[in-house]
C-alpha positions, 0 to 999 in steps of 0.5 A: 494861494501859497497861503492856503497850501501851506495852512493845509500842509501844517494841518495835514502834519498835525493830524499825522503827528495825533495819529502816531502819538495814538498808535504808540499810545495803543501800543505801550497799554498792550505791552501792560496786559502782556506783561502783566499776564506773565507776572501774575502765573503761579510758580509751582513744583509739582514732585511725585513720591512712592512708598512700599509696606509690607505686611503677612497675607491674611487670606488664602484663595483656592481655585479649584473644580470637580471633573466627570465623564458619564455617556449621558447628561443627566449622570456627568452632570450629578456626579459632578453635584456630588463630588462638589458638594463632599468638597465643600462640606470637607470645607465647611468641616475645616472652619470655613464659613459657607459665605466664603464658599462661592461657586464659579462656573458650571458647564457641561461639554460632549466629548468626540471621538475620532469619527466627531460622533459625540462619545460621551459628556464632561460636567465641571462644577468650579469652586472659590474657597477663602481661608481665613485661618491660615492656621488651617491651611495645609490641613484644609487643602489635603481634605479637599482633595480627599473629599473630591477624589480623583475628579479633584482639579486644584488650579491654583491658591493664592495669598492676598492681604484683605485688611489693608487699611494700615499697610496703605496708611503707612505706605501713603506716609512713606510716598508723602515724605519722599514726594516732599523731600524731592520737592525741597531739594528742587525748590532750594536748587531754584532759590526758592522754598515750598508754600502751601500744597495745592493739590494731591491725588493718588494713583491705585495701590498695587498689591500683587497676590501670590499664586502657586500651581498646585494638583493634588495626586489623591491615587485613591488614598487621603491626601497629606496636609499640604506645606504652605507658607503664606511669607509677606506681601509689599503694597505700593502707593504712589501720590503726586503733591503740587506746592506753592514755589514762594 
């Protein structure tokens, strides 16, 4: 009997003793994988640089709208066609090509007196012009007032750089270089240095258009040439560069 309880007691400590040596076993394999995992992820820098041109305004938008008042309709409404038309043809004289000539809004609206009866009816006809020869400018913006008269309503002109394509290219430059540079101070400050770019993406190029307020005071006579000065434009990218840290 003391024979056979001791048998089993060596047994039951043979099994333990497997059964320990196998979880440490499992456990020593899952510090591997972890280990490993952290090993293998890339070290990156990620920098993002910015870069401004500058350059002329070569285009010269001008909002503006004839204006009438008449008892009916039919009259507010053709007064309106009129005078539109004088002010494009007035544009068209100055150089503009008709393309660039776009009409952007017509609407009539009746007008109230005091007891909200209808007293009579207001027809607006909006026009875009693009001037490409600034040149023609000041010459240009007073003809238009003359041709609409005093239902000549300019809101606003505004420069804009239409052919961009060399600004954003030497803007792009100047926000790769500087995105660069900051790259490799880090990559130095880390004791390493930049490997190959991994990735580049670049925000929206920010171009502000200048817009001046301008209304004509015609009082019935030919309008001056009006000054203009079109001055330059910046236009600003921005690009964010990812690089291998080696």
């Amino acid at each position: 009997m003391t024979n056979r309880r001791s048998g089993t007691a060596r047994n039951w400590r043979v099994a333990g003793i497997a059964l320990l040596a196998g979880l440490t076993m499992a456990g020593s394999v899952s510090a591997c994988g972890s280990s490993s995992t952290a090993n293998d992820s890339p070290r990156e820098i990620t920098a993002v640089g910015t870069g401004e041109a500058s350059g002329k305004p070569d285009v010269l938008t001008v909002q503006l709208a004839v204006q009438h008042q008449a008892a009916d309709v039919t009259t507010a409404l053709n007064d309106a066609s009129a005078s539109a038309q004088k002010v494009i043809d007035a544009a068209t004289a100055n150089g503009v090509d008709s393309k660039d000539v776009q009409t952007a809004n017509v609407r009539v609206n009746p007008r109230y007196g005091t007891d909200r009866q209808i007293t009579s009816y207001e027809a607006t006809q909006s026009l875009t012009v693009k001037v490409r020869k600034l040149d023609t400018a000041s010459k240009l913006l007073g003809d238009l007032a003359t041709a609409g008269g005093d239902a000549t309503r300019i809101s606003s002109v505004g420069f804009d750089i239409e052919n961009d394509s060399a600004l954003k290219a030497t803007a792009r430059d100047k926000a790769f270089a500087e995105a660069k540079s900051r790259a490799e101070q880090y990559a130095k400050l880390s004791g390493g240095k930049l490997g190959e770019v991994r990735t580049v993406s670049e925000g929206a190029a920010v171009r502000p258009t200048t817009t001046r307020q301008y209304t004509p005071d015609t009082a019935g006579v030919a309008a001056s040439p009006v000054p203009i000065e079109s001055g330059e434009q910046s236009l600003t990218v921005t690009v964010t560069v990812v690089w291998k840290l080696s």
